[in-house]
C-alpha positions in Angstrom: 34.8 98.7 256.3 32.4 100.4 258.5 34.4 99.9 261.8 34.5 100.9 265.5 36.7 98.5 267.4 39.6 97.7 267.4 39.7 93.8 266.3 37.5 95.3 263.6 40.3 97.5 262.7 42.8 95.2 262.4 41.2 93.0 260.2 40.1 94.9 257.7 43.8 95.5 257.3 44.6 92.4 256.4 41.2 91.9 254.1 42.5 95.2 252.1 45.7 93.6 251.0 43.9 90.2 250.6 41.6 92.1 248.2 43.5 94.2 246.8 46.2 91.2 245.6 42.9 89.2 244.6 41.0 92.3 242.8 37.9 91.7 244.3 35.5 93.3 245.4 33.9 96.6 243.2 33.6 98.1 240.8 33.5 96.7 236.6 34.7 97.3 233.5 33.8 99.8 230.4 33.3 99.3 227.1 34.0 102.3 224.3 30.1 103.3 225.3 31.1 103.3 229.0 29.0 100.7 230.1 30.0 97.9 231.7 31.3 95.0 229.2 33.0 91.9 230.3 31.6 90.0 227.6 34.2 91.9 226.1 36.5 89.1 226.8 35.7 85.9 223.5 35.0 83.2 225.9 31.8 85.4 226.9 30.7 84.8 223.4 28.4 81.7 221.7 26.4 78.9 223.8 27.0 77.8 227.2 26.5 74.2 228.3 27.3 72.1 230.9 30.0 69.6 232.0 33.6 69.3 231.4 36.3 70.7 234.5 37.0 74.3 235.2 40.7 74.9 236.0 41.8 77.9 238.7 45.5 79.2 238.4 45.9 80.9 241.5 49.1 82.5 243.3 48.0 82.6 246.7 46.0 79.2 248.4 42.2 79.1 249.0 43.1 78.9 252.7 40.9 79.2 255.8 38.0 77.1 253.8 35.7 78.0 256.8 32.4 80.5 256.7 33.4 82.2 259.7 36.7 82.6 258.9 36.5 84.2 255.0 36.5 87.7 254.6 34.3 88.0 251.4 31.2 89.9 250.5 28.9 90.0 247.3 29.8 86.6 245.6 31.7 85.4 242.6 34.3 84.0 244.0 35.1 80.4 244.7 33.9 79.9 248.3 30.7 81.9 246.5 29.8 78.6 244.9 30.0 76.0 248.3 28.5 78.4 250.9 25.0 80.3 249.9 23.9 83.2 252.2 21.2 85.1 252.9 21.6 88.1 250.3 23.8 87.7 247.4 24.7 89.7 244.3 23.3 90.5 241.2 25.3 88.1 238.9 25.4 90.4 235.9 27.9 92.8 233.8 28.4 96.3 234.8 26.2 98.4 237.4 23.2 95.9 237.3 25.7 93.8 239.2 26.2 96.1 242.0 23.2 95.7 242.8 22.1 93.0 246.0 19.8 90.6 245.3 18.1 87.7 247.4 20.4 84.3 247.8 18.8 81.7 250.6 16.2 84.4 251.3 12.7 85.1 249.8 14.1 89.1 249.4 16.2 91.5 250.5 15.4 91.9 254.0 12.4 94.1 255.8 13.3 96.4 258.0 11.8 98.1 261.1 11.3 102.2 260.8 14.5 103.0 261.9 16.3 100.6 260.5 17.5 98.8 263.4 15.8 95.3 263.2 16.2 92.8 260.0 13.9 89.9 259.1 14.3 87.3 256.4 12.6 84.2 255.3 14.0 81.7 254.0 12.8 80.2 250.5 11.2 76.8 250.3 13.2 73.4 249.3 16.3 74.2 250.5 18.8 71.6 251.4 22.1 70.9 252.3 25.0 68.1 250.2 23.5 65.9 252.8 19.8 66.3 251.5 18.7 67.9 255.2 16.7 71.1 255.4 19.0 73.9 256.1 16.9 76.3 258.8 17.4 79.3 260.2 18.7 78.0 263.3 21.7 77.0 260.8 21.8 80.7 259.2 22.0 81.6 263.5 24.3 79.2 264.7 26.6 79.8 261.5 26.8 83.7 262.3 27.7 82.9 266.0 30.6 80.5 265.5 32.4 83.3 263.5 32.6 85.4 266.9 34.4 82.1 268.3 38.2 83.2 268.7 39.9 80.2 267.1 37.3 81.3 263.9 38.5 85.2 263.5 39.1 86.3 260.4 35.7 87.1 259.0 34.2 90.3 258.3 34.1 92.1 261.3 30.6 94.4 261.4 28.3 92.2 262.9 30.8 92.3 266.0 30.1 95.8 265.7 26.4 95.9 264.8 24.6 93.3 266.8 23.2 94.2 270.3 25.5 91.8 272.3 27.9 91.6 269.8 30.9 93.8 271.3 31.0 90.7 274.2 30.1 88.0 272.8 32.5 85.0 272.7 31.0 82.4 270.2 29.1 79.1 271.0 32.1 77.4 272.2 31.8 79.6 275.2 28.3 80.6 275.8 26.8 77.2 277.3 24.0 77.0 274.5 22.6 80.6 275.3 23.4 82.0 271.4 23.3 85.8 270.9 20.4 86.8 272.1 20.2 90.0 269.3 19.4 87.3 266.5 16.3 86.0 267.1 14.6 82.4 265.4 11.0 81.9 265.8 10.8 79.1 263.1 12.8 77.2 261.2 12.3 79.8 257.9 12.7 82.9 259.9 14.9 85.6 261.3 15.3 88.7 263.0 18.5 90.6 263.6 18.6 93.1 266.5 21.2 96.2 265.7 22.3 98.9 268.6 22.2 101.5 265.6 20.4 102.0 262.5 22.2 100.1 259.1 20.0 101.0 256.1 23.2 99.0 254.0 22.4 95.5 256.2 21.3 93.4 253.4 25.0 94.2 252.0 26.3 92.7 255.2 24.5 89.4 254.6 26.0 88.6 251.6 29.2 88.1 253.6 30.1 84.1 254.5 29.5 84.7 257.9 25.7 84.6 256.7 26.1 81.1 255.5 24.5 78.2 256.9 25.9 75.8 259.0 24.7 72.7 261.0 25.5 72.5 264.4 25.6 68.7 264.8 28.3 68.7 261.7 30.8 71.8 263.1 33.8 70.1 263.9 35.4 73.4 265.2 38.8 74.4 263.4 38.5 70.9 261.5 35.5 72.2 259.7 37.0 73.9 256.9 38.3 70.4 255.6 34.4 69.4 254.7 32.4 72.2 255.3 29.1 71.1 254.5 27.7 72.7 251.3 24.5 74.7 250.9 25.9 75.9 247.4 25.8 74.0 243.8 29.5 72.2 244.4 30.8 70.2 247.6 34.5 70.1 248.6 36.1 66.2 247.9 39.4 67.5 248.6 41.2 70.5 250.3 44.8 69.5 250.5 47.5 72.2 252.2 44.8 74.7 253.7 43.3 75.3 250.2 46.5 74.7 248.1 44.9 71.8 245.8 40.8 72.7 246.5 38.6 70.3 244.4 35.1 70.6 244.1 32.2 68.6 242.5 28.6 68.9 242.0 26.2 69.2 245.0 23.4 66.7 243.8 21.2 68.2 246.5 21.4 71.9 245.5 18.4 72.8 243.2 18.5 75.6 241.1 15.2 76.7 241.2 16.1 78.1 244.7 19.1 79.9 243.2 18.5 81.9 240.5 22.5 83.6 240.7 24.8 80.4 240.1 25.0 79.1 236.7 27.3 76.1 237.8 28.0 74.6 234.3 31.2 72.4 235.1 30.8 69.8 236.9 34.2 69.9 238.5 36.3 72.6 240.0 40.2 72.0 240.3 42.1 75.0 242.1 45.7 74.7 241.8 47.5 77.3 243.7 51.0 78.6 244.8 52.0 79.2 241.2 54.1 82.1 240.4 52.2 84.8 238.9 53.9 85.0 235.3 53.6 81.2 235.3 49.9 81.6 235.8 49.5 84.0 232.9 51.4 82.2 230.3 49.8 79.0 231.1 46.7 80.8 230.2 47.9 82.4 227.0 49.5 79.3 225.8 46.3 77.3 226.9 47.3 73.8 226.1 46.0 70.5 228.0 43.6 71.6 230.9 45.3 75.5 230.6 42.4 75.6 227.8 39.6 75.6 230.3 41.6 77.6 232.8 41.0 80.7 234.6 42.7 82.9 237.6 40.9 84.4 240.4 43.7 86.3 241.7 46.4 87.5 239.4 46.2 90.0 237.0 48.1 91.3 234.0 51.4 93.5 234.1 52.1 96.1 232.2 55.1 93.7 230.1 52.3 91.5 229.3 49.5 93.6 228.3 52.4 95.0 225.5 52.7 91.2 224.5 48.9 90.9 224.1 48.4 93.5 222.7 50.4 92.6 219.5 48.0 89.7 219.5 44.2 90.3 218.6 43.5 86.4 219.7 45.2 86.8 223.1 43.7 90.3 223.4 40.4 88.9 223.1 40.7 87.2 225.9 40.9 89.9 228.4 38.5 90.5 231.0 38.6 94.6 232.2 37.5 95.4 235.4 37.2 98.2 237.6 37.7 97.2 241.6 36.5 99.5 243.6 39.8 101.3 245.4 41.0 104.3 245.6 45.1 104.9 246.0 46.0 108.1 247.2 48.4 110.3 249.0 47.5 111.0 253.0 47.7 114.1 254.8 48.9 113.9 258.5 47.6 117.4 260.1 48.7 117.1 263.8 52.6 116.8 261.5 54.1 120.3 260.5 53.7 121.4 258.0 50.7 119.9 256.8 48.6 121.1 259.6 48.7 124.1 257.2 45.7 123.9 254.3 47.4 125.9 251.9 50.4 123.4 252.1 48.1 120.7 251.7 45.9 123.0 249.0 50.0 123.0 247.3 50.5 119.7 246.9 47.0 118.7 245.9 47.8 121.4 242.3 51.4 120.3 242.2 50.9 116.7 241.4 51.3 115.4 237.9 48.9 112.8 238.0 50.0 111.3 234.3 53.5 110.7 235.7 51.9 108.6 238.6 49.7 107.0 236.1 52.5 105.8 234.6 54.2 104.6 237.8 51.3 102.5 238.3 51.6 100.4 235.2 49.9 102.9 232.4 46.6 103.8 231.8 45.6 100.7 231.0 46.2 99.4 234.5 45.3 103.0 236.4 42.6 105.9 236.1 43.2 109.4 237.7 41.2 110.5 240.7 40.4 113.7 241.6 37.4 112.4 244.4 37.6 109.8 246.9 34.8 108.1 246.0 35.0 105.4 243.0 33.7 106.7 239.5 30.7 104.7 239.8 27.0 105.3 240.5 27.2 102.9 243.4 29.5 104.1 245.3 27.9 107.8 245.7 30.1 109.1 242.6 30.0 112.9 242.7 32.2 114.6 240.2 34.5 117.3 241.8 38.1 118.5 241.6 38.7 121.2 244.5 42.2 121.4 243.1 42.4 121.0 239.1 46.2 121.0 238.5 45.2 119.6 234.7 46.9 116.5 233.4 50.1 117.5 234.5 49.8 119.4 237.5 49.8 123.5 238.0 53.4 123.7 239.7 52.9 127.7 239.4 49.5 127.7 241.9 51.4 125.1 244.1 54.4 128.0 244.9 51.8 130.8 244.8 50.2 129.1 247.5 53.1 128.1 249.3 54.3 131.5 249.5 51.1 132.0 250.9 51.7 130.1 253.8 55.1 131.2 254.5 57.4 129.0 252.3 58.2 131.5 249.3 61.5 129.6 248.8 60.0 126.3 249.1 60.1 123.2 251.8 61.3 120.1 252.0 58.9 117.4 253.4 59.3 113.3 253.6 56.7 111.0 251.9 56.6 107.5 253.4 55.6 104.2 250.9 56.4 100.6 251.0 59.7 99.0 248.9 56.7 96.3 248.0 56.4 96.2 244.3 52.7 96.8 244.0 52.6 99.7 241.8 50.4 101.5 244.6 52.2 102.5 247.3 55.8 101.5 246.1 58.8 103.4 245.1 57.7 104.0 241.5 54.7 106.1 242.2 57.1 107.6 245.1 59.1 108.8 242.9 56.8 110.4 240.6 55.4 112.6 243.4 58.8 113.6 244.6 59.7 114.6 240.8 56.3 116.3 240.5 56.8 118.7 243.7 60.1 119.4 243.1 58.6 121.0 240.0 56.8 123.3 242.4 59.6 123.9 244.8 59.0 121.7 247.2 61.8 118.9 248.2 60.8 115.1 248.8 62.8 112.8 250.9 61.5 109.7 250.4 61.0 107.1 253.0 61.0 103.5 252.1 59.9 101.0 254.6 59.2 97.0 254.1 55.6 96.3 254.1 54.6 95.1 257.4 56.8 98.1 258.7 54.9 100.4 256.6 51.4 99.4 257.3 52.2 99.4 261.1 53.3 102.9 261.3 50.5 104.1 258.9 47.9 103.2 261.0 49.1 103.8 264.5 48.2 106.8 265.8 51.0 107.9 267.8 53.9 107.3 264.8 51.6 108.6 261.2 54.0 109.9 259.2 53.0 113.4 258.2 52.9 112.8 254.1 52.6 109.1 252.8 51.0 107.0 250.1 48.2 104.9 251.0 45.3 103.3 249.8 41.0 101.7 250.6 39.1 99.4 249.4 35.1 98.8 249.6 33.7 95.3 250.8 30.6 96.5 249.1 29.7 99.3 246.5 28.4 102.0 248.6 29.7 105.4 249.8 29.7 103.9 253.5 32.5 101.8 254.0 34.4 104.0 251.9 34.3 106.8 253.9 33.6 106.4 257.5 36.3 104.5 258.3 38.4 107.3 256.8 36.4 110.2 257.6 34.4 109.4 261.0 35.8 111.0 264.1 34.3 108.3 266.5 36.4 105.9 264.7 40.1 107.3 265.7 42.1 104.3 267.4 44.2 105.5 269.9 45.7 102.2 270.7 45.3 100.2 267.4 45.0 100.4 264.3 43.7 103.9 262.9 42.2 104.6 259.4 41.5 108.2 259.9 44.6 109.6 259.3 44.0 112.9 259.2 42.2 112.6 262.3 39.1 114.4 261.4 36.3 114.4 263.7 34.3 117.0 262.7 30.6 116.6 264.5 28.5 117.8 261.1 30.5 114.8 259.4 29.8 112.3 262.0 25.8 113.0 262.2 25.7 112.9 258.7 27.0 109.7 258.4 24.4 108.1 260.9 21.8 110.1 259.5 22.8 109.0 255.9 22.9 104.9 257.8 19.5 105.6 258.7 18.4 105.3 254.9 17.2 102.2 253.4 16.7 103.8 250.1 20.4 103.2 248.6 19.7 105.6 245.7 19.0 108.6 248.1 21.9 107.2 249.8 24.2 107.1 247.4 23.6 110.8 246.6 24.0 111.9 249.7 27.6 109.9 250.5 28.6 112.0 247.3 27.7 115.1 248.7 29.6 114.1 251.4 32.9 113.3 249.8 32.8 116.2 248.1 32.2 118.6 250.9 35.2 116.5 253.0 37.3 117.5 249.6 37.5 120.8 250.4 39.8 120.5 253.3 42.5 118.8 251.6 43.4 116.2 253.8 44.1 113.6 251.0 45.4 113.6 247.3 43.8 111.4 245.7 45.5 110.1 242.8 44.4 106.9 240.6 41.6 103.6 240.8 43.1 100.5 239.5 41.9 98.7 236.4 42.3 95.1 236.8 43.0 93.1 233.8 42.9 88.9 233.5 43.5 86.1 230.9 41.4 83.4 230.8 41.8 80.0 228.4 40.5 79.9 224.6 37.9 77.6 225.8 36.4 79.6 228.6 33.0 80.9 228.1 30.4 83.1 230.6 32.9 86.2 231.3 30.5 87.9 233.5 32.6 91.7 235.1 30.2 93.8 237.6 30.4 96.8 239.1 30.9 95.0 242.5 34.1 92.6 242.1 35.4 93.8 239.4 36.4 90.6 238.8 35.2 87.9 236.7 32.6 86.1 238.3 33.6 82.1 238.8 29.6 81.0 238.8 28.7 82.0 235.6 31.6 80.4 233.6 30.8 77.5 231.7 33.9 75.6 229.7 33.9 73.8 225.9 
């Protein structure tokens, strides 16, 4: 979510909640060796083969069935196995799969010496459901058509990226002139022009927008009914915007070219709209078609997890995965009387993170924070805790250092959260802050808002509450879109929606963010985005306070349970069923 206008902005808040109900996105599971295991789950066990029907169980619809208009990144997922892009994801368990791999291209990308110009080629023998050559001039036409209003919804970086971008209106409204900044010399070719060096662009092109699309077959806002398939399964039917999605095998995809998708079944039947404890029990009972069943977008509560856990057959059937998220609570300084660090400095020892642990669900279902950053080599991970408070917080050095600033008999503050009943930002882990602070003197009034409310005055500049619980995802494993849109002074939103919520722009942060963009070696990235989150840390202008762990079901007779450190998630195109 590496973002500087405002449209930008404002989707990316609607793709966190999207992601964060579906748990995708980064970030996989441990095993007791703390590695990465979702083979862990039985179904990952024994011979694969193919054929036979893959049931999804999902709560929310497949909707928007349209490159331009998906916001998703990396692969896995269901639109993963109709739409190929240029760059893809490593398809594997653990940190292996955070890793970005060629998809429709020959690599990763080449880039100029600064980082500001991309070229792929495409691979040989590669055709659409029809059995015509998908070219470049696809890959280009499909990227413009998402910055087509009646399209929005996509990912939102290339807007920002792409020389021209920031104007440009789509296909529909340029009279055949295209975006000049994405150049096609051939027909397995192409360059992308960038106003700014991205050393992280071949993350970007694993995002649908990348996907190919025909210009003589886009039938506009219709499209989405048969988008035409560059991927191992083609839609037959898409009933309700995505309710009843059924795919079948794409006889024209060749898996020589694709060395990421599996596709074993040879039908896909997504069912959604179904209640979430409906979803789970048909997989746990996993009679009829329930056997060869999965979810893609509900996980396991806390009520459940006790259930299955009394059973060692049921418990063998859970995938663990670790997205990559961070919940935490957000500092306001331009609000008395948090534009005080020692206040700030209070809190942060003063919180009993194993109370909010349990507020979230347990630890099965949450792991305390004490960085920003996700535990995980990807993201940057450097270990740090400016503030230890132990298990249970350090109520003594929170009223030591509130003395400090001037409150030796305490305060009383408000915390903001949302009456949704996420587990995140909801009244339970509310609660457990206000009973940790008033440990440490310090009074919590809490304010309870409805949702939409509550995201609206969290992000708008002019009305951020001063204290509240919030939350940020990654649309890809890196340090970056974790914490620029947080941290980078140059992306404040005075009249939209605004991420930085404690406002920072500090000039040493913001050059070493573009100076850190300017690397196309990930590693040296990576190590320098943790340097970076720690060295933010020290201000206190968040509290961070747990990751989620994601756990899913899947039916006795699934097999391929493949959880990277990407999604978190298990990945649809490697699941084969008995």
């Amino acid at each position: 979510m590496f973002r500087h206008s405002h449209i930008s902005r404002r989707l990316a808040a609607v793709t966190v909640s999207l992601v964060l109900a579906g748990g995708a996105a980064a970030c996989g599971p441990k095993g007791s060796d703390g590695e990465s295991s979702g083979a862990a789950a039985s179904g990952a066990t024994g011979s694969q083969q193919k054929g036979g029907t893959l049931t999804v169980l999902n709560n929310e619809p497949q909707s928007d069935f349209d490159p331009a208009r998906l916001y998703t990144s990396g692969g896995g997922n269901v639109p993963s196995l109709v739409f190929r892009t240029l760059t893809t994801r490593n398809r594997e368990d653990g940190a292996a799969g955070a890793k970005v791999v060629p998809d429709l291209a020959t690599d990763t990308g080449k880039a100029n010496a600064d980082a500001t110009e991309w070229t792929y080629t495409l691979k040989d023998g590669l055709k659409y459901e029809d059995g015509t050559p998908i070219t470049t001039a696809d890959v280009k036409y499909g990227i413009e058509r998402s910055f087509a209003a009646e399209l929005s919804g996509g990912a939102p970086y290339l807007r920002d990226w792409l020389i021209g971008g920031d104007t440009y209106q789509g296909p529909y409204k340029d009279g055949g002139k295209g975006l000049d900044s994405i150049v096609v010399p051939d027909a397995r070719t192409i360059t992308f022009k960038l106003r700014k060096p991205e050393g992280e662009f071949p993350f970007v092109a694993t995002q649908t927008q990348f996907a190919p699309v025909p210009k003589a077959k886009d039938t506009g806002v219709k499209y989405e009914e048969h988008p035409v398939s560059s991927g191992p399964y083609k839609v037959v039917k898409n009933e309700n915007d995505g309710e009843r999605l059924t795919l079948e095998r794409n006889e024209n995809w060749d898996p020589k070219t694709d060395e990421e998708r599996k596709a074993y079944p040879d039908r896909i039947d997504v069912r959604s709209g179904l209640d979430s404890a409906v979803i789970n029990q048909r997989l746990s009972t996993s009679s009829g078609a329930d056997a060869a069943a999965i979810t893609t977008d509900t996980n396991l509560g806390p009520a459940e997890l006790a259930q299955i856990g009394a059973d060692k057959n049921l418990a063998a059937r859970v995938g663990t995965g670790h997205f990559g998220y961070i919940n935490y609570l957000a500092f306001n300084p331009k609000v008395a009387p948090f534009d005080n660090p020692k206040v700030r400095q209070a809190i942060s020892y003063a919180i009993n993170r194993t109370s909010v642990i349990n507020a979230a669900g347990g630890s099965a279902l949450a792991e305390p924070a004490t960085t920003f950053l996700p535990e995980r080599e990807a993201f940057g991970y450097a270990a740090y805790d400016h503030f230890p408070a132990g298990k249970t917080g350090d109520p003594a050095k929170a009223k030591q250092l509130l003395a400090e600033a001037g409150f030796k008999d305490g305060l009383t503050i408000t915390l903001t959260h949302s009456t949704a009943q996420n587990r995140q930002t909801s009244p339970e882990v509310a609660t457990a802050v206000q009973q940790a602070l008033a440990a440490a003197g310090i009074t919590v009034k809490l304010e309870g808002l409805e949702n939409n409310a509550f995201n609206q005055k969290r992000w708008d500049v002019k009305s951020t509450p001063g204290f509240f619980l919030s939350r940020w995802g990654a649309d890809w494993p890196s340090g970056a879109p974790f914490l620029a849109p947080i941290f980078d002074g140059r992306q404040i939103v005075k009249d939209g929606s605004n991420y930085n919520h404690a406002q920072l722009d500090d000039p040493a942060v913001n050059t070493e963010i573009d100076e850190i963009a300017k690397l196309t070696d990930l590693a040296a990235a990576g190590k320098r985005w943790g340097a970076l989150d720690k060295k933010i840390g020290e201000q206190a202008l968040d509290v961070p306070l747990f990751h989620p762990v994601y756990k899913r079901l899947v039916g006795k007779d699934v097999k391929g349970v493949v959880i990277s450190d990407w999604t978190g998630v298990l990945d649809i195109s490697q699941v084969s069923v008995k």
